[in-house]
py3Dmol code that shows the C-alpha trace and the ligand (Angstrom):
import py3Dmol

protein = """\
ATOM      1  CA  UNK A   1       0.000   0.000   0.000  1.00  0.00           C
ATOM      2  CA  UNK A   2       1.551   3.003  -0.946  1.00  0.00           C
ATOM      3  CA  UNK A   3       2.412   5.965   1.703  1.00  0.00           C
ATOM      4  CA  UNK A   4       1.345   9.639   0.465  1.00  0.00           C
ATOM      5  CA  UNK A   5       3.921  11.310   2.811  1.00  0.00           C
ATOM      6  CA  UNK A   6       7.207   9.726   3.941  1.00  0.00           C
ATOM      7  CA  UNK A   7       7.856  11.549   7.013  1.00  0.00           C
ATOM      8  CA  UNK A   8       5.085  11.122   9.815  1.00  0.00           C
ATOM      9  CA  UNK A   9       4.262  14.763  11.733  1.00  0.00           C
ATOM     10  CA  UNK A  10       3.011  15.129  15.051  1.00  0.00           C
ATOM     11  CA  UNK A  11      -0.198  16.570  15.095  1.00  0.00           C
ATOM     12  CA  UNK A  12      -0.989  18.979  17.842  1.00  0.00           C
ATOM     13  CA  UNK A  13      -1.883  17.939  21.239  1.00  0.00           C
ATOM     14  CA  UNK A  14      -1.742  14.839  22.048  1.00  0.00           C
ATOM     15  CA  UNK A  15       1.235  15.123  20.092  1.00  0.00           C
ATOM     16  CA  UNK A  16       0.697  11.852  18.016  1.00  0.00           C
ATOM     17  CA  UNK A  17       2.596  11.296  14.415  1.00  0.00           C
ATOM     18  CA  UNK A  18       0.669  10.904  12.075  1.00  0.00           C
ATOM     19  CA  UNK A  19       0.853   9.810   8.497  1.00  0.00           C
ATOM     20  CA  UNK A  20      -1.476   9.801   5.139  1.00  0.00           C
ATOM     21  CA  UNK A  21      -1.776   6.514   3.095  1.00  0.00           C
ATOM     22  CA  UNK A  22      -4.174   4.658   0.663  1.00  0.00           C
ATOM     23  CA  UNK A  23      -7.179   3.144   2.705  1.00  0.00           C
ATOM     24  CA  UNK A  24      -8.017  -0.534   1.816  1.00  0.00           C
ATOM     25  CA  UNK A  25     -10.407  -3.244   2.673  1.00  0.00           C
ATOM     26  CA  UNK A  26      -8.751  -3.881   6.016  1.00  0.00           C
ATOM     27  CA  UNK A  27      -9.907  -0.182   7.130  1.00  0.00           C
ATOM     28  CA  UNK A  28     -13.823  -1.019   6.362  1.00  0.00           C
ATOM     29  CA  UNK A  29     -14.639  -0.802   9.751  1.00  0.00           C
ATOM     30  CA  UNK A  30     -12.344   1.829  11.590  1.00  0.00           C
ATOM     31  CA  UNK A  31     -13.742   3.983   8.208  1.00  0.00           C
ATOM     32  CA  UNK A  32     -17.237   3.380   8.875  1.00  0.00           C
ATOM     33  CA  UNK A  33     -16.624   4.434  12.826  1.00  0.00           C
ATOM     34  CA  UNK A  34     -15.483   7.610  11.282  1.00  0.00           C
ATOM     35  CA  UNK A  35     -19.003   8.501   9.499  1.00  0.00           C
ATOM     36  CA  UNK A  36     -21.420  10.545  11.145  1.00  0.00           C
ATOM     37  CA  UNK A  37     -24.398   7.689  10.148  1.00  0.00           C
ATOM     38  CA  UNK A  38     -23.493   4.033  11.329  1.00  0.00           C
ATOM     39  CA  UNK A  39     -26.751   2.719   9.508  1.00  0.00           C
ATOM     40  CA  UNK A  40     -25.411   3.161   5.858  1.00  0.00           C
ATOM     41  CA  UNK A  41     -21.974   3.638   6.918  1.00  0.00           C
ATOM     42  CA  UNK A  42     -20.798   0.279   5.970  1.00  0.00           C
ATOM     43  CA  UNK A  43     -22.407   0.112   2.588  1.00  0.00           C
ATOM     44  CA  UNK A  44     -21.311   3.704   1.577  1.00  0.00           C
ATOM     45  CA  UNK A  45     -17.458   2.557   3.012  1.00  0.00           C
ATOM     46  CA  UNK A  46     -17.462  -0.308   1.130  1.00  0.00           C
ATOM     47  CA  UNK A  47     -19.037   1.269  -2.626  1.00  0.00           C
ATOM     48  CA  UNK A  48     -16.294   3.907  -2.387  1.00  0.00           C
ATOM     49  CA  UNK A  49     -13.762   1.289  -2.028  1.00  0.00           C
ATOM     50  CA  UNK A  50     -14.805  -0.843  -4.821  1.00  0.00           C
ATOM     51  CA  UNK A  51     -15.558   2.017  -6.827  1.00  0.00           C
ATOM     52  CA  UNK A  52     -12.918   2.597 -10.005  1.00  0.00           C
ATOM     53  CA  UNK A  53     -12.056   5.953  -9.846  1.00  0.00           C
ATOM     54  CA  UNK A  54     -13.066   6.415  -5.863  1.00  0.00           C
ATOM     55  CA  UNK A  55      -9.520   6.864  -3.963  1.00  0.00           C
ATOM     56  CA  UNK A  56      -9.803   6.596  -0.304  1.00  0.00           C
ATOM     57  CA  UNK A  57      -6.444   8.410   1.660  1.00  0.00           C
ATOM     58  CA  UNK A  58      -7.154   8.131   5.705  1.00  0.00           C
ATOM     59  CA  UNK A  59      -4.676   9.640   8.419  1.00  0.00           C
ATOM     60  CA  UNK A  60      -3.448   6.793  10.730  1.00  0.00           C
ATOM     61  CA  UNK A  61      -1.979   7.507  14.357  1.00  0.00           C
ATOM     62  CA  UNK A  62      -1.391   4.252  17.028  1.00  0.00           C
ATOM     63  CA  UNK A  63      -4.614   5.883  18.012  1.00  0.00           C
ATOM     64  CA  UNK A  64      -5.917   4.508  14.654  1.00  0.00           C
ATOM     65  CA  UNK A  65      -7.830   6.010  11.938  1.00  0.00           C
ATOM     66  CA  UNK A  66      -7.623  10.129  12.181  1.00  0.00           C
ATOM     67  CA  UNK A  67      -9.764  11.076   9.295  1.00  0.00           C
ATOM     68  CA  UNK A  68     -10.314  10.404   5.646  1.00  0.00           C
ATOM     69  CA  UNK A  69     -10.469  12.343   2.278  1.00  0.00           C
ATOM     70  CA  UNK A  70     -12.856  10.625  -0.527  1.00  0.00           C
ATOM     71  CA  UNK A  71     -11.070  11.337  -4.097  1.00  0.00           C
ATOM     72  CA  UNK A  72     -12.881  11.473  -6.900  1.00  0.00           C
ATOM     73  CA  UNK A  73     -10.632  11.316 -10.286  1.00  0.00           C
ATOM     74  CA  UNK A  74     -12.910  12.361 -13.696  1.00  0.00           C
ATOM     75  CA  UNK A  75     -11.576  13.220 -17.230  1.00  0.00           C
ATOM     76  CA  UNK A  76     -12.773  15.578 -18.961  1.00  0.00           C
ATOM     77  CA  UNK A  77     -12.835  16.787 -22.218  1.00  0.00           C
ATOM     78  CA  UNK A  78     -11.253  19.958 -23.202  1.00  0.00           C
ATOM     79  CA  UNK A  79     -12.115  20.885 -27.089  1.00  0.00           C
ATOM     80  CA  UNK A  80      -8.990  20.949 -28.938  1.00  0.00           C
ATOM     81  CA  UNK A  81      -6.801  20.814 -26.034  1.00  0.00           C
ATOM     82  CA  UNK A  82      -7.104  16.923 -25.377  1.00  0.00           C
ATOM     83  CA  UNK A  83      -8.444  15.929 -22.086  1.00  0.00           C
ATOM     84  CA  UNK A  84      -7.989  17.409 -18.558  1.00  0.00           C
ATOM     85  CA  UNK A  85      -7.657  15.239 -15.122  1.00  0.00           C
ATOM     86  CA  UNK A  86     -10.074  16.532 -12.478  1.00  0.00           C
ATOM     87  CA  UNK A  87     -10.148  15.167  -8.258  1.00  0.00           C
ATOM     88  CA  UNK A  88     -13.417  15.928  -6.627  1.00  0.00           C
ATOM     89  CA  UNK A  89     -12.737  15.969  -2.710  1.00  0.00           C
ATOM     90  CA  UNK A  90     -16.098  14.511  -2.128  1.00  0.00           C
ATOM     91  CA  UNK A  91     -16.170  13.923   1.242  1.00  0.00           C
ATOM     92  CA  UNK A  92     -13.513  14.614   3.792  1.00  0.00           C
ATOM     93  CA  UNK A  93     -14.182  14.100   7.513  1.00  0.00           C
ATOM     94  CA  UNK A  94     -11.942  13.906  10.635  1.00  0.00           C
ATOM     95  CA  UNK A  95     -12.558  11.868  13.726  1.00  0.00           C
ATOM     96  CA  UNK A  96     -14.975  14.032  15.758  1.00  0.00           C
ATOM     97  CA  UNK A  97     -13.066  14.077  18.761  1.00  0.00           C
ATOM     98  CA  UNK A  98     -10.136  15.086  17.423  1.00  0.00           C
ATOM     99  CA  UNK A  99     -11.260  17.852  15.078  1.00  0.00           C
ATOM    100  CA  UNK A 100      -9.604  21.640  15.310  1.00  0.00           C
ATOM    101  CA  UNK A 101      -5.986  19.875  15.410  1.00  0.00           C
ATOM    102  CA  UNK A 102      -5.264  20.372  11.334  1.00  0.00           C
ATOM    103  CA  UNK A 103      -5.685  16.749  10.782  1.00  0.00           C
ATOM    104  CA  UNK A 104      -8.133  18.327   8.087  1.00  0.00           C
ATOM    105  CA  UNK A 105      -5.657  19.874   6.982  1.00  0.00           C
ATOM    106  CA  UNK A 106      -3.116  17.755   6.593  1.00  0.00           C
ATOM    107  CA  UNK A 107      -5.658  15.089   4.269  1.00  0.00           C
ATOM    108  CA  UNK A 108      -6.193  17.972   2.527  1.00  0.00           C
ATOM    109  CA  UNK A 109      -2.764  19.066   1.722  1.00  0.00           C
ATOM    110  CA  UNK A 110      -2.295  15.224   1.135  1.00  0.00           C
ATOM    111  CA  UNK A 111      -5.256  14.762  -1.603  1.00  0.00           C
ATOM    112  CA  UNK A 112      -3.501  17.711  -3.105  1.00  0.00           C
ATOM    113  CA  UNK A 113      -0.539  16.600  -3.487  1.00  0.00           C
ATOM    114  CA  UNK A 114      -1.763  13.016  -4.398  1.00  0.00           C
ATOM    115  CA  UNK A 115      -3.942  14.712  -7.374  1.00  0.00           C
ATOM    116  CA  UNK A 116      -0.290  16.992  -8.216  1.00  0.00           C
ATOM    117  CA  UNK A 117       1.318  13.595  -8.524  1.00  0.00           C
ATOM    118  CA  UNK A 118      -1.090  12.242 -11.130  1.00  0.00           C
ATOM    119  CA  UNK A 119      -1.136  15.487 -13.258  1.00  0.00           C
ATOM    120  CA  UNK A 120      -4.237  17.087 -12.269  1.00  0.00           C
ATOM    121  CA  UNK A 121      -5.250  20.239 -13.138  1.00  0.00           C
ATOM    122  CA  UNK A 122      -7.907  21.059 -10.671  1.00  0.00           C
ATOM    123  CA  UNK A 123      -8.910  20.159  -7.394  1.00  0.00           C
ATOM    124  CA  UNK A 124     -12.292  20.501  -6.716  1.00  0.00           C
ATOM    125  CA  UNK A 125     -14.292  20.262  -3.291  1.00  0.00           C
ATOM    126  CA  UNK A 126     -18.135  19.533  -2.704  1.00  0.00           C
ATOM    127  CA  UNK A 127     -19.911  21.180   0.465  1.00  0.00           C
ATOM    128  CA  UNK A 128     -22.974  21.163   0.850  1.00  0.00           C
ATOM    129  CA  UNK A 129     -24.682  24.644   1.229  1.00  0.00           C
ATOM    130  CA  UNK A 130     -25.475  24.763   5.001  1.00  0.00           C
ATOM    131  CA  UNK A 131     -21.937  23.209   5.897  1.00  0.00           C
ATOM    132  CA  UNK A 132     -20.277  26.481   6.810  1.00  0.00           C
ATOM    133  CA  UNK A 133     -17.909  25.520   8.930  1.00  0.00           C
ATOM    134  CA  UNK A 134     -16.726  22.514   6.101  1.00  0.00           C
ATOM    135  CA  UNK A 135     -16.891  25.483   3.517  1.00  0.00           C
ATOM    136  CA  UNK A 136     -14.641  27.738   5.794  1.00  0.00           C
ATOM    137  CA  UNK A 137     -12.109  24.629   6.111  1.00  0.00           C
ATOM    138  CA  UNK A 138     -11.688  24.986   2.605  1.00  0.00           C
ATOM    139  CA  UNK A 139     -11.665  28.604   2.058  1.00  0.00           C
ATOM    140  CA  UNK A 140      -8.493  28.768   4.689  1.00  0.00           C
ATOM    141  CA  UNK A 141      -6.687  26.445   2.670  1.00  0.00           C
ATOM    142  CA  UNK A 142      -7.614  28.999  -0.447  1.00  0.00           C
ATOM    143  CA  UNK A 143     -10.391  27.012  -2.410  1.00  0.00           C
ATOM    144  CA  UNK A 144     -12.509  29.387  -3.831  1.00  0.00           C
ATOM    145  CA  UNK A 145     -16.264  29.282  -5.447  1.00  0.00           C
ATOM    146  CA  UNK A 146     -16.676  28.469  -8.923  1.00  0.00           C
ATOM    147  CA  UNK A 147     -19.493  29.813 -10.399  1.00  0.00           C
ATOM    148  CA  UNK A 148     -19.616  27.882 -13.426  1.00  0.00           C
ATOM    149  CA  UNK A 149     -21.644  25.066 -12.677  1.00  0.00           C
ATOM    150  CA  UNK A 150     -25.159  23.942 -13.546  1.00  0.00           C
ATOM    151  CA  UNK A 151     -26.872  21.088 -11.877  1.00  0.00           C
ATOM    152  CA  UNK A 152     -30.273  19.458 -12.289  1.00  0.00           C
ATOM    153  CA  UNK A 153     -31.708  16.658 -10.011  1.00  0.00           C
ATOM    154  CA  UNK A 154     -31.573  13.733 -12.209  1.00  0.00           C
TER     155      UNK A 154
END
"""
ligand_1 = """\
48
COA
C -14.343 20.127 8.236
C -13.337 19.172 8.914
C -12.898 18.109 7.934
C -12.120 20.026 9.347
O -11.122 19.161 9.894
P -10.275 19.648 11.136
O -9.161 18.702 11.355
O -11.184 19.878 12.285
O -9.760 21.077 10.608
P -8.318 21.724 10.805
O -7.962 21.710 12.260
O -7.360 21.092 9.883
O -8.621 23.225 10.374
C -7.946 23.878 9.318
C -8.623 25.223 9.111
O -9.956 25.054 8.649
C -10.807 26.035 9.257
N -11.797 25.314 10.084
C -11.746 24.038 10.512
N -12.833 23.713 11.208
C -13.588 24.822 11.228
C -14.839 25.124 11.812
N -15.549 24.221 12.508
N -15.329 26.368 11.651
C -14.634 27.296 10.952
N -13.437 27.064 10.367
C -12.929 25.841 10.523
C -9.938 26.913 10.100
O -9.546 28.030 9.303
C -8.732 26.049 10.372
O -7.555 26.796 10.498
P -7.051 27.265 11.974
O -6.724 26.007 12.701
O -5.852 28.094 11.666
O -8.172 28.005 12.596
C -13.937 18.516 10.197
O -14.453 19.516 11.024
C -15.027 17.500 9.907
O -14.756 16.307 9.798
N -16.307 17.977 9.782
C -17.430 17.089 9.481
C -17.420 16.649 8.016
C -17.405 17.835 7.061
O -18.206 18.759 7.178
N -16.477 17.797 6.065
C -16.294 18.884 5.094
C -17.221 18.784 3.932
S -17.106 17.268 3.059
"""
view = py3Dmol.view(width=600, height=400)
view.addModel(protein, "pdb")
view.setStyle({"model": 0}, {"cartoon": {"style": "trace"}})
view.addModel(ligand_1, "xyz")
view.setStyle({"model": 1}, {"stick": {}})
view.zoomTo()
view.show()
């Protein structure tokens, strides 16, 4: 399983190291103990992992499972200019307990670099529109709006 970042950091207090790697099928349950709803946790844990396209990265400590980013990778089509690589942070969430400690931040800067590493050219993140607090996460780390979107319930 491959490691995003070499060098484990502490994260601030308790002062753990942490480090970001893939997620697998041997993290199904510490993942779904991460999700906010344990009745469809396991089946939403275990379509993003068998999903082509889906990348799971988590944050591990001795303490466990941190937090994880959801990674969607798209192509798409750029007219006369070939094709472009997109990653859609879909989800990202951090361990409720131990949230306001940049673990957030450190998936984040981890998806980022993942998506770098692959030759993306945009990183994209999806909040929905009463999570201010997940839209202000993303803001600090200089995301801004795009207003160039249309969507329609299918
Ligand atoms: C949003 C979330 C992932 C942030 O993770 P975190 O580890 O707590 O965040 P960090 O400590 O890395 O914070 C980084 C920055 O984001 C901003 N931020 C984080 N949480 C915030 C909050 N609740 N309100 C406002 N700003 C916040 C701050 O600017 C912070 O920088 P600072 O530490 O200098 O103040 C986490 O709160 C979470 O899991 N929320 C539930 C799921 C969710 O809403 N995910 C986002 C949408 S998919």
């Amino acid at each position: 399983m491959s490691i995003i970042e070499t060098e484990p950091e502490a994260i601030e207090p308790p002062h753990l190291p942490i480090r970001v790697r893939l997620a697998g099928p041997r993290d199904c349950e510490e993942l779904c103990d991460l999700l906010d709803n344990p009745a469809g946790a396991r089946e939403q844990v275990l379509t993003w992992l068998e999903s082509p396209g889906t990348t799971l990265l988590v944050a591990q400590s001795e303490m466990g499972l941190l937090g994880v980013a959801v990674l969607l990778t798209r192509i798409v089509p750029v007219p006369g200019a070939g094709a472009h690589k997109v990653v859609e942070v879909d989800n990202l969430v951090v361990r409720a307990d131990l949230r306001g400690r940049r673990i957030g931040r450190r998936l984040l800067a981890a998806a980022v670099e993942w998506s770098r590493q692959r030759r993306a050219v945009q990183v994209e993140a999806v909040v929905g529109d009463v999570n201010r607090d997940g839209r202000r996460f993303y803001e600090s780390f200089g995301f801004a709006a795009a207003h160039d979107r249309l969507v329609l319930a299918a």
